[in-house]
matplotlib code that plots the C-alpha trace (Angstrom):
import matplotlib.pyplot as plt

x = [-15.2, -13.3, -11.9, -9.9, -7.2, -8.7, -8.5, -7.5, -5.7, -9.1, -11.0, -9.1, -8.8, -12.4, -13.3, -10.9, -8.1, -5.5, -3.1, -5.0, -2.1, -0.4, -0.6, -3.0, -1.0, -3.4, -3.1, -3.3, -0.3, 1.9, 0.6, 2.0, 5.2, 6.7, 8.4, 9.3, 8.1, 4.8, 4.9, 1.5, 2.6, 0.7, 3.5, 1.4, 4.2, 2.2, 1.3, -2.6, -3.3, -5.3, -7.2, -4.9, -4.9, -8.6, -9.1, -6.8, -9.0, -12.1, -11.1, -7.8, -8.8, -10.3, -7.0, -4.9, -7.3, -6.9, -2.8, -2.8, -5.0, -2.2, 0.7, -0.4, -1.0, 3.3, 3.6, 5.4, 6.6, 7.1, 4.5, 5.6, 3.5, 5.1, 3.6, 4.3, 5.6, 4.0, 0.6, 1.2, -2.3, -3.1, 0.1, -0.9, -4.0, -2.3, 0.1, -2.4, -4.2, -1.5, 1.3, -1.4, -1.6, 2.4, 2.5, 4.9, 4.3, 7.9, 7.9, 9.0, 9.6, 7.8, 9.7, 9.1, 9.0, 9.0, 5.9, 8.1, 8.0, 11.3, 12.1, 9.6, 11.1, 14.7, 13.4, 11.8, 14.0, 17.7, 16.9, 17.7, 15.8, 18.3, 17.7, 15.3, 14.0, 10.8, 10.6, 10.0, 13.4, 14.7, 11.9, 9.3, 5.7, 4.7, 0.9, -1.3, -3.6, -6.9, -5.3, -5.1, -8.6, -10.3, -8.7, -10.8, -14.0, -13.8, -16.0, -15.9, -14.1, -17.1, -15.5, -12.5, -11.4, -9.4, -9.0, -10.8, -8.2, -6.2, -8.4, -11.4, -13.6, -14.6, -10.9, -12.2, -11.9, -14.7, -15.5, -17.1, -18.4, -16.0, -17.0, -18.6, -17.5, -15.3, -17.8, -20.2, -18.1, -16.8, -20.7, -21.9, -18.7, -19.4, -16.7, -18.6, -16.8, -17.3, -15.2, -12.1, -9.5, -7.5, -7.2, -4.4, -5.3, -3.1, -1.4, 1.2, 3.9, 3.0, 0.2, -1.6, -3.0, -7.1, -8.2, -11.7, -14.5, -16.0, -13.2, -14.2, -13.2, -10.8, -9.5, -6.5, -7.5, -5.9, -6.9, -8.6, -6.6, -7.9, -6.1, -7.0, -5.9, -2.2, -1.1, 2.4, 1.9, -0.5, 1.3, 4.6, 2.4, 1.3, 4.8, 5.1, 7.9, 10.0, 9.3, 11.0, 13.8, 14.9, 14.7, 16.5, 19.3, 20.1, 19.5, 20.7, 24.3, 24.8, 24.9, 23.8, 21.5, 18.7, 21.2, 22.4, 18.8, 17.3, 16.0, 17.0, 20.8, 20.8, 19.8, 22.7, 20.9, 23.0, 20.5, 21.5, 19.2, 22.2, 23.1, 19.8, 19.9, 23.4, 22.0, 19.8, 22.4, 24.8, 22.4, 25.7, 27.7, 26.6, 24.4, 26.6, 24.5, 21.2, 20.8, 20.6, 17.1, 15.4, 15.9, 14.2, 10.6, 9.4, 8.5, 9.4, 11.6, 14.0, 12.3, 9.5, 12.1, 15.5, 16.5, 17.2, 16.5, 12.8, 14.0, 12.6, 15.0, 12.1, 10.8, 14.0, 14.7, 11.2, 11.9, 15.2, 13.1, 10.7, 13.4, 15.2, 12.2, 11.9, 15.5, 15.7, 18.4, 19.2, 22.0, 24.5, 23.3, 20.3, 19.6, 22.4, 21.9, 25.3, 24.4, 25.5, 23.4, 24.6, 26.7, 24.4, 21.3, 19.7, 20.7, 19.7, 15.5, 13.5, 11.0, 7.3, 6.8, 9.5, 8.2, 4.8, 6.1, 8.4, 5.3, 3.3, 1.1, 1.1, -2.5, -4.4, -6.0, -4.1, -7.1, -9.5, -11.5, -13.8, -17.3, -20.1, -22.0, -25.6, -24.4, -27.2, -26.0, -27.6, -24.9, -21.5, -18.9, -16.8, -13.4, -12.9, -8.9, -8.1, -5.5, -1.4, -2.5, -5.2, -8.5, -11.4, -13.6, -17.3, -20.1, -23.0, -24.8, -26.8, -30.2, -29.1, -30.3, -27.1, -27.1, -24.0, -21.0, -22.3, -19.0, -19.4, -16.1, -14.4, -10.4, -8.8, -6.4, -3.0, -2.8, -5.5, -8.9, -12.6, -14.5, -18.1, -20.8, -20.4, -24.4, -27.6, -29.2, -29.6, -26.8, -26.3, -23.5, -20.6, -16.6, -14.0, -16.6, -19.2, -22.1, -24.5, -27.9, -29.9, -33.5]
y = [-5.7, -8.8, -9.4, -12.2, -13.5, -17.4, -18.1, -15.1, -16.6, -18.3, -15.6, -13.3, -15.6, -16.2, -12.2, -12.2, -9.7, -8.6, -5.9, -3.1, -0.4, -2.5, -6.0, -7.5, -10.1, -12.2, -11.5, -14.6, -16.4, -13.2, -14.1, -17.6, -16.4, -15.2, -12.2, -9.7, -6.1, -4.9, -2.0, -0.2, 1.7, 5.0, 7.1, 7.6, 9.2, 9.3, 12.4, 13.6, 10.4, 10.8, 8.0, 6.3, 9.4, 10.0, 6.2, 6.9, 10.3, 8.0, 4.7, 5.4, 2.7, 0.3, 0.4, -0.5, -2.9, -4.4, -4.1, -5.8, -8.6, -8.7, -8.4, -11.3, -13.5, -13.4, -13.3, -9.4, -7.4, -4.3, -2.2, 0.5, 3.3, 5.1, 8.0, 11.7, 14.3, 17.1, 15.2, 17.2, 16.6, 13.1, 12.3, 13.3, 11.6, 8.5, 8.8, 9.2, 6.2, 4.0, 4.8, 2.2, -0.4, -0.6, 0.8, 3.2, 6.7, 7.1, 10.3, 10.2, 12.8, 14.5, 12.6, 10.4, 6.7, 7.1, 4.6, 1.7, -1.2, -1.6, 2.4, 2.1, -1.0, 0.6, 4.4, 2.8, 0.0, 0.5, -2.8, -3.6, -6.3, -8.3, -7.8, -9.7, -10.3, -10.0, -8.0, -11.3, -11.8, -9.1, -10.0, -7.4, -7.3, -4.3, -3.9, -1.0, 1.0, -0.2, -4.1, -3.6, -2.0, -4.8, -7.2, -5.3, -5.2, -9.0, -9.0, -9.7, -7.0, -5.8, -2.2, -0.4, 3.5, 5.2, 9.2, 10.2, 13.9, 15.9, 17.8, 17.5, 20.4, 18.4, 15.9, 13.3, 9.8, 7.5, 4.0, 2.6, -0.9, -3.4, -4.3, -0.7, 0.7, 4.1, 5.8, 5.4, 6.3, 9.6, 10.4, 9.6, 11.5, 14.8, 14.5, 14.0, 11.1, 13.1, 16.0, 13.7, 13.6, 10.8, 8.7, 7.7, 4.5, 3.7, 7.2, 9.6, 7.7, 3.5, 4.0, 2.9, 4.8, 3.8, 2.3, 2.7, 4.0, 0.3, -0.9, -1.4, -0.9, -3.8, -4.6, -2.9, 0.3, 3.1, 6.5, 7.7, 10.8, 12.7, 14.7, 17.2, 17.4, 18.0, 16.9, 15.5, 12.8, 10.6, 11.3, 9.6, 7.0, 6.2, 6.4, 2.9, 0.6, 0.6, 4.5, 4.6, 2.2, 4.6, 7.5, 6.5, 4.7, 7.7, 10.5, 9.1, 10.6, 8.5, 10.7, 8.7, 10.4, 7.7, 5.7, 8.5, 9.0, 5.5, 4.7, 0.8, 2.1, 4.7, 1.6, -0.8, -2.5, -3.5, -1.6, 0.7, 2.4, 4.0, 0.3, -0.9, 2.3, 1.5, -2.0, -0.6, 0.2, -2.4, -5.8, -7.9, -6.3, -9.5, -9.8, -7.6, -4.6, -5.9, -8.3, -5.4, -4.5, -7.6, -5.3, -2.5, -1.8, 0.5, 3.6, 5.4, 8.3, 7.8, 8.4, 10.7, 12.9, 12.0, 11.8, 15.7, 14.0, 12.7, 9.1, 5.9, 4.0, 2.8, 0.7, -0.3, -1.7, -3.6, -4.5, -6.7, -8.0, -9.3, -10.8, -12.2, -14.1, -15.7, -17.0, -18.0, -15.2, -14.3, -11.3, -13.0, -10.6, -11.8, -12.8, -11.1, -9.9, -7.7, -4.8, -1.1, 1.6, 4.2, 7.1, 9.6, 7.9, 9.8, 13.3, 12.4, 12.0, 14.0, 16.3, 15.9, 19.2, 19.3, 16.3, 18.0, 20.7, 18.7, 16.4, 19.8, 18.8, 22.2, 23.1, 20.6, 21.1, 18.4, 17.6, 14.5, 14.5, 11.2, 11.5, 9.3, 8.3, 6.9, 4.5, 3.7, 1.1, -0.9, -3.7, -3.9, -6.6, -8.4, -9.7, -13.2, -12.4, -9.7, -10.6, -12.4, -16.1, -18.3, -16.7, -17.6, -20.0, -19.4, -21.0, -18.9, -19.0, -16.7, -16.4, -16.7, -14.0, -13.1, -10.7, -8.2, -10.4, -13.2, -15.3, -15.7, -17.2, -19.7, -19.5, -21.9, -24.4, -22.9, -19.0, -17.1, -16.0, -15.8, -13.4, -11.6, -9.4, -5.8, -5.4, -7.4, -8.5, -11.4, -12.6, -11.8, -14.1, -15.7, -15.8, -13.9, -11.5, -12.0, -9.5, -8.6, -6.6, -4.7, -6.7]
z = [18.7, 19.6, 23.3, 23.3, 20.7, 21.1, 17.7, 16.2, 13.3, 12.5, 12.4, 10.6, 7.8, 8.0, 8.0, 4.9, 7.1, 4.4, 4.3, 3.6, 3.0, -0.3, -2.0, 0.3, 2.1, 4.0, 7.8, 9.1, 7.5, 8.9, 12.8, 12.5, 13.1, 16.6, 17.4, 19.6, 18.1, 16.8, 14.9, 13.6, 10.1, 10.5, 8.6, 5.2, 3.2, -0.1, -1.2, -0.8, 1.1, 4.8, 5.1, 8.0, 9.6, 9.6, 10.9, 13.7, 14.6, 15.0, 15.8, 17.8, 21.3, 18.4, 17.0, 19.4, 21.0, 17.7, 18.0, 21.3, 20.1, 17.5, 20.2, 21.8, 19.1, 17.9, 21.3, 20.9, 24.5, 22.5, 20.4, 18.1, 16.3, 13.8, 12.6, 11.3, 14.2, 12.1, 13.6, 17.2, 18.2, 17.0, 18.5, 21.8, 21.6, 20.8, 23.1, 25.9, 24.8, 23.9, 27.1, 29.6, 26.9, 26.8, 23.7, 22.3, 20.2, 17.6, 15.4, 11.9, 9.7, 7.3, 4.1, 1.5, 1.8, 5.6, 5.5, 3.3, 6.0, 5.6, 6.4, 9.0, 10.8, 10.5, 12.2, 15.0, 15.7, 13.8, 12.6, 9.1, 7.3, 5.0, 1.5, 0.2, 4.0, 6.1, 9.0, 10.6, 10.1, 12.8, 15.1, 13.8, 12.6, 10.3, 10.1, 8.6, 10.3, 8.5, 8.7, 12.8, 12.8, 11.2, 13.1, 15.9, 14.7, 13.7, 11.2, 7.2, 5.3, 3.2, 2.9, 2.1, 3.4, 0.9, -0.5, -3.1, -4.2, -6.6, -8.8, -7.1, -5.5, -2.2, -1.6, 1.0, 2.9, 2.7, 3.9, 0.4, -0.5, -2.0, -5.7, -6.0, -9.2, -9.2, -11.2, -8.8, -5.7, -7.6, -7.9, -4.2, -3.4, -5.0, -8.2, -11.5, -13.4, -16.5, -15.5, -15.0, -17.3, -15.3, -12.3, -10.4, -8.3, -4.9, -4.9, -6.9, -6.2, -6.0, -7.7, -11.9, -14.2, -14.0, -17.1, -17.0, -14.7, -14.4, -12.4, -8.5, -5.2, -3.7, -0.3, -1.5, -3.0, -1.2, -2.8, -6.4, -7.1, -10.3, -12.6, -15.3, -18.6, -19.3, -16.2, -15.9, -13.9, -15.8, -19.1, -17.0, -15.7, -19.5, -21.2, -22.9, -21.8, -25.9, -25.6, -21.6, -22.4, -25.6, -24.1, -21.1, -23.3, -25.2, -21.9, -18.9, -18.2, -15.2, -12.8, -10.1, -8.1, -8.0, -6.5, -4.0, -3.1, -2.9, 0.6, 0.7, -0.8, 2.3, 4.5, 3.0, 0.3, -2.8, -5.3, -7.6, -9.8, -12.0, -13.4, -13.9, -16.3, -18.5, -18.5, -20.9, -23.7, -22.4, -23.1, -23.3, -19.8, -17.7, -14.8, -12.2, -13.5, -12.9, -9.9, -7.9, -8.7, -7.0, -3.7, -5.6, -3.6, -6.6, -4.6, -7.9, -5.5, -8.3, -11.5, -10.3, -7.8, -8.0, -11.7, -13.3, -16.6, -15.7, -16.6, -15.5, -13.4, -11.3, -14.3, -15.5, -11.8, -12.0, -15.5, -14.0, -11.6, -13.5, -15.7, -13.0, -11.1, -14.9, -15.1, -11.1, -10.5, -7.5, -5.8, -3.6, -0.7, -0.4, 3.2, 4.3, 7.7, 8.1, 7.0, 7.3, 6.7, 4.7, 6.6, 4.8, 5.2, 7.7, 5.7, 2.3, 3.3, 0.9, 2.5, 1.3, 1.0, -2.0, -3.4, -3.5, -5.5, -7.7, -9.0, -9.5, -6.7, -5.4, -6.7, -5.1, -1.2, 0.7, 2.9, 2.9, 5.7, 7.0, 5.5, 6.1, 2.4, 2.2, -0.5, -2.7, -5.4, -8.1, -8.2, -6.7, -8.3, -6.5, -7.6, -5.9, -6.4, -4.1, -2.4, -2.6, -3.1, -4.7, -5.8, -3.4, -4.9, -5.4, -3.6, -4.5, -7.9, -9.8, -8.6, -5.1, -2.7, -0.2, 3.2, 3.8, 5.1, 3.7, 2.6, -1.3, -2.4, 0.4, 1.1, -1.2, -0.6, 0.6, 1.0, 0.5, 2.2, 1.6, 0.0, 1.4, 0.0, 0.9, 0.3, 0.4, -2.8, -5.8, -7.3, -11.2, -12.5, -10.7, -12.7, -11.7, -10.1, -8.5, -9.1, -6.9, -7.7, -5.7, -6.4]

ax = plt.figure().add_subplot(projection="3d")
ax.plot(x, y, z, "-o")
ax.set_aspect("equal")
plt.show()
């Protein structure tokens, strides 16, 4: 584990240190920049997802050893851990641990998106971000719980933790080889691939439909939740963007509710997920119903809670955005820093518990404890793209035998980080994956 923060920056770009709880922004370009707070993002609001919590169970001193390393690079006084109160134990444990490194325990509710960055750094500082802003840009630094503990370890990122649950006999948290394919890590973790109807990759809520078993473990993959037939969910997730925009032109009565509900709304952002929807039957209304959605951050509370009409808002938001980035529009707010939260912001959170029943989650064990796997694999494949930025370029070639944590793709030029084999063997064919066989 790493002592000393000579360097840091180096090394985690040379480990390949990414954000390991949502797009994979590389670490390293986020410690360039100074500020005062450090805040370690343990809230895990997702439904059926554990794997931050287990990690913090095992690996709570590594952890922090890792956030002070971090601390000191931005040069932070403060450190922050957010994290569930309905964790009474781990919270005293942390708590213990963390009070003699200078670092701060804060208890968030049990709701849903408590673990958005920009909900996170608003609960445990009453900072708002501007829309469109960094939490850089109120002095904060927002880092997962997996990011931190590989900054400890300081060595290349060869794994990934995430929950394999839902509709599983044996829901669990493992620690499996990047590039492993997700038929295989269903096997080695007791859920037969052939029994699965679905898979829902990230989580319930931020989450994509899997299209195939061959698809493979990335330094972003969160959780593998299966789903049987007839489930409601994956039917929602695979609704067809001409069938969502129909049926939300002739359903949606406008009620507003996704707005009323919509965590950056409640915190003063100018979204509104009730336009975005009447932009869809009003094509010719101007631009004052759309630009609002570039501060959308898609946790889909709207569409998958909110709406009474089981619209899409949440796609019709990312649907502006999308638009928008093409044309170079841009809301007039954006980087506005005087901003009100909502009045009813703090009484309008949406408990997980009811968010759990309302996605018909209710049958599932919401458990996933840490498990060791003896991972016996034939070939692992390793996308050299797994990250925000460049892919890594290849500097292995087929026929070349390669050792675990061996770098296989260096950083590029500009943002982005290297990539390492996550077992030892012969290389099979180098592209946009590398492969790697066990010979």
């Amino acid at each position: 584990m790493a002592t000393t923060n000579v360097s840091l920056i180096e090394r985690v770009r040379a480990n390949g240190v990414v954000g390991a709880g949502g797009a994979g922004f590389p670490l390293y370009k986020k410690l360039e920049r100074a500020v005062d707070t450090v805040i370690l993002n343990a809230a895990e609001c997702e439904p059926l997802l554990h794997k931050d919590k287990e990690i913090l169970k095992r690996y709570k001193r590594e952890v922090l050893a890792g956030m002070r390393l971090v601390m000191r690079q931005v040069g932070a006084e403060r450190g922050l851990i957010g994290i569930k109160d309905k964790y009474v134990d781990l919270i005293r444990e942390l708590t213990e641990a963390a009070a003699p490194l200078g670092i701060e325990v804060h208890t968030l509710g049990d709701y849903y998106p408590a673990g958005d960055e920009f909900i996170t750094v608003f609960e445990t500082t009453k900072r708002v971000i501007p829309p469109g802003g960094l939490p850089g840009d109120v002095g904060c630094l927002v880092n997962n719980v997996e990011t931190v503990l590989n900054v400890a370890f300081d060595q290349p990122v060869t794994h990934k933790y995430f929950t394999i649950g839902g509709g599983v006999e044996r829901p669990v948290t493992v620690r499996a080889p990047i590039g492993a394919s997700y038929y295989d890590v269903l096997r080695a973790a007791g859920a037969e691939p052939t029994r699965i109807a679905h898979v829902l990759v990230g989580g319930v809520m931020m989450g994509r439909l899997m299209s195939t078993f061959d698809e493979v473990v990335t330094r972003t993959t969160g959780a593998l939740l299966c789903f049987p037939h007839g489930h409601r969910l994956p039917e929602r997730y695979a609704t067809q963007a001409p069938q969502r925009d129909r049926i939300g032109r002739s359903a949606c009565d406008q009620c507003s509710f996704c707005t009323e509900l919509c965590p950056r709304y409640l915190i003063g952002h100018p979204v509104e997920p009730h336009l975005a929807m009447r932009g869809l039957g009003f094509h010719m209304a101007g631009e004052s119903m759309i630009l609002g959605s570039q501060f959308c951050c898609e946790c889909n509370l709207c569409s998958l809670y909110a709406c009474p009409e089981d619209l899409f808002p949440k796609d019709a938001c990312a649907d502006n955005k999308r638009m928008m980035r093409a044309k170079g529009l841009q809301h007039p707010a954006t980087g506005k820093r005087d901003i009100e939260p909502h009045s009813m912001q703090e009484y309008r959170h949406v408990p997980l518990s009811s968010l759990i029943k309302k996605l018909g989650l209710m049958e599932f064990q919401n458990v996933g404890p840490l498990v060791e796997i003896d991972w016996k694999l034939e070939r692992v494949r390793i996308p050299v793209k797994q990250h925000v930025g460049a892919p890594a370029v290849p500097i292995v070639k087929p026929g070349e035998h390669v050792k675990e944590g061996q770098t296989i793709a260096k950083a590029p030029e500009g943002l982005g980080v290297p990539v390492h084999a996550s077992m030892c063997g012969t290389v099979e064919s180098v592209g946009d994956e590398i492969v790697i066989g066990r010979k």
